[in-house]
C-alpha positions, 0 to 999 in steps of 0.5 A, a space after each residue: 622417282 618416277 619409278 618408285 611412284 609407280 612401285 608404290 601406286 601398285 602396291 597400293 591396288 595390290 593390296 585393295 585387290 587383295 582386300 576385296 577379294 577377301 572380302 568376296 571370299 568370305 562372303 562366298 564361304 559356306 555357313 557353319 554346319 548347324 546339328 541336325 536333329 533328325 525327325 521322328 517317324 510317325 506311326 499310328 495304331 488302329 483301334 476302335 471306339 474312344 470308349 472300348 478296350 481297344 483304345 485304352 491298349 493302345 494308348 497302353 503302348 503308345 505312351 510306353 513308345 513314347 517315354 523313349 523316343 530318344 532311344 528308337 525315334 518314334 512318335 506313336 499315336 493312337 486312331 479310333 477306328 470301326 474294329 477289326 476288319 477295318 484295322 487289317 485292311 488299313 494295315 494292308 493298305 498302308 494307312 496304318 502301321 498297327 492295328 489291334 485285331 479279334 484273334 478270329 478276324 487274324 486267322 480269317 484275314 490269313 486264310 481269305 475268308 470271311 470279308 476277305 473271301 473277295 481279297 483272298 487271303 492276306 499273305 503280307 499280315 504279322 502278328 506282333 503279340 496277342 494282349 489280352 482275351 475277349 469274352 463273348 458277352 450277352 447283357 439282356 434286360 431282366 423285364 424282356 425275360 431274357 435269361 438264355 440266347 434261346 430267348 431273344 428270338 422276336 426281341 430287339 437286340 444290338 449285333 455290332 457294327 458291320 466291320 466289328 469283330 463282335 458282330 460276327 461272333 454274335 452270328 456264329 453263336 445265334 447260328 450255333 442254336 439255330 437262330 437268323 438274326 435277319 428273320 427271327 429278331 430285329 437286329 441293331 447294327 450300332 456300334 456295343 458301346 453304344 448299346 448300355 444307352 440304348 438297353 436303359 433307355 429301353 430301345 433294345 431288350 439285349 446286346 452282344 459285345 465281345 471285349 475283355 473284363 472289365 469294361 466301361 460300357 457293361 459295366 453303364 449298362 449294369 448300373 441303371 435303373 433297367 436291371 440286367 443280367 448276363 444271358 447264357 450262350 448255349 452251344 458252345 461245344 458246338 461252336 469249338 468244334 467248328 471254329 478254330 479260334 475259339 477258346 472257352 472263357 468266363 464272365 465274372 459277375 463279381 466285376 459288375 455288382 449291378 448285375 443279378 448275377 452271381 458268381 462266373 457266367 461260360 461263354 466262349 471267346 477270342 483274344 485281341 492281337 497286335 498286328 502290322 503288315 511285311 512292310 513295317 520294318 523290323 527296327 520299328 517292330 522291334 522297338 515297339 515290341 520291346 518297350 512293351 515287354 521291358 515296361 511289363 508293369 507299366 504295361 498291366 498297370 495302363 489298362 485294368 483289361 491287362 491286369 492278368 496278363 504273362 509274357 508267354 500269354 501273349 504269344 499265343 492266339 496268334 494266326 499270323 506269321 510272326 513280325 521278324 523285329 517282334 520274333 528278333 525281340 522274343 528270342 533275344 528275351 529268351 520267350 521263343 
C-alpha cells in the first residue's frame, strides 16, 4: 500500500514537472515571424530655384519614380539648389544622388575646368540623358534703349548667381564682343528668376538667363508695365568656334506676346543634363532612367519646356561617360 502511494505521489510531481516546463517551454519559444516590409531607398535630385525649369524637370521625374515605387523601391524627392556647379559638386560629394546640369558645366566638370580647375577634372561624374535645350537669353527694357548686347555697356544689368550655369554664359557672350562685366557695366549677381522684379521695379535695365522656352519668369518680366524686348547676342560665331558646348538656338517671341518682339530671336545655347556620379548604383540608374523613357508621354506632358522632346534627342549634348544602368536601359531599348 505504501508502495503504491509512493507510485502515485511521483506520478503526480511527474506530471507537474511536466506542466511546467511546458509552460516554461512555451513562454521561451520564439515569436511567430511578422512580413518584413522593406524600406525604401531614398534618392534626391538637385535642381535650382522653386520658380525655374529646373525644378519643374525634376519634379517631371520624381513623380514618374514614384508612381512605382512598388516595382524598383524608391523614393525620390526633389531640392532646390543654387544650379549647376553646386549640383555636380553635390553629387560628387555624395550629398545628392542626381542633379540636373547646363551640358557646358558637364563638359567643364569632366575636364577640370572652369570651377573645377583647383578640384581637376571629375573622372567619378555620369550622364544619365540630356532633357531638354537652353537658350541664352537677354531681356533688356525698351526705355535703357537696349536693343543689341553691344548696348549694355554703362547700364545695370543681372549676370546670375555665382555657381549658376547662366552666369558664365553671359560671360562668355560680353567676352565674345569685348565686354568686362566688372568695368564696363554694373553687373547684378542675383539669382535670374529674381530678375523680372527687379527689370519692372526699374532697378536694372537688363538681365540674362539661360533656361528653356517657355519659362515662367520671362514670361513676368514680359507682362508689366515696363516694356521689354528680347536683345541680340552678337558674335555667336565667334562663340562656337571657341566653345565647344555651344550649339545654335532661337528665341521664339511668339511664346511671349508682351514682348515687342516679333517673330525668332538666334542666340546660342546648351542643353540641361541629368547626371549621377560611378557611386549610384546601376539598379537605381536603371530604374529612374527607364520609368523616364517608358512614361515618354508623361514625361513631355509634366513640363511645357519638355513638349519637343524625342528619345534620341536626349542622348546627345551629353560629355560624360555614360551611367552603366542608363546605357544598360538605352540598349535594351534598342536607342544605343
Amino acid at each position: 500500500m505504501k508502495r503504491i502511494c509512493v507510485l502515485g505521489v511521483m506520478c503526480i510531481f511527474g506530471l507537474l514537472l511536466a506542466a511546467g516546463c511546458g509552460k516554461e517551454d512555451e513562454a521561451k519559444a520564439p515569436e511567430p515571424k511578422k512580413h518584413a516590409v522593406p524600406q525604401p531607398t531614398f534618392i534626391s535630385i538637385g535642381t535650382g530655384s522653386s520658380a525655374g525649369n529646373y525644378y519643374l524637370a525634376g519634379k517631371a521625374i520624381a513623380e514618374l519614380v514614384n508612381r512605382k515605387i512598388g516595382t524598383h523601391n524608391l523614393r525620390c524627392s526633389v531640392e532646390t539648389t543654387q544650379g549647376s556647379v553646386f549640383n555636380v559638386n553635390a553629387v560628387m560629394a555624395g550629398d545628392l544622388q542626381f542633379g540636373i546640369v547646363q551640358s557646358d558645366r558637364q563638359w567643364q566638370a569632366v575636364k577640370g575646368k572652369s570651377e573645377w580647375k583647383e578640384k581637376g577634372p571629375q573622372d567619378d561624374l555620369r550622364a544619365v540623358f540630356s532633357i531638354y535645350p537652353e537658350s541664352v537669353t537677354l531681356v533688356a527694357a525698351v526705355d535703357a534703349g537696349i536693343k543689341s548686347i553691344m548696348d549694355l555697356k554703362g547700364k545695370r544689368v543681372n549676370i546670375g548667381n555665382p555657381g549658376s550655369g547662366h552666369r558664365q554664359n553671359a560671360i562668355d557672350a560680353l567676352e565674345a564682343v569685348n565686354i568686362d562685366y566688372k568695368t564696363d557695366m554694373n553687373a547684378e549677381s542675383v539669382q535670374a528668376t529674381e530678375s523680372a522684379n527687379l527689370l519692372q521695379d526699374g532697378r536694372i535695365d537688363a538681365f540674362f538667363f539661360t533656361v528653356g522656352h517657355p519659362n515662367r519668369a520671362i514670361r513676368d518680366a514680359t507682362v508689366g508695365n515696363r516694356k521689354v524686348r528680347f536683345a541680340i547676342i552678337a558674335g555667336i560665331d565667334k562663340l562656337l568656334v571657341k566653345y565647344p558646348y555651344y550649339t545654335k538656338s532661337i528665341v521664339r517671341s511668339g511664346l511671349y506676346p508682351g514682348a515687342v518682339n516679333e517673330g525668332e530671336i538666334g542666340t546660342f545655347g546648351v542643353k540641361a543634363t541629368l547626371v549621377a556620379s560611378s557611386q549610384v548604383s546601376d539598379t537605381i540608374a536603371y530604374a529612374v532612367t527607364k520609368e523616364v523613357f517608358e512614361n515618354f508621354a508623361d514625361f513631355k506632358s509634366l513640363n511645357p519646356t519638355h513638349a519637343h522632346l524625342t528619345k534620341p534627342g536626349m542622348l546627345k549634348g551629353l560629355s560624360a561617360t555614360l551611367h552603366p544602368g542608363a546605357l544598360r536601359y538605352y540598349k535594351e531599348a534598342g536607342l544605343m
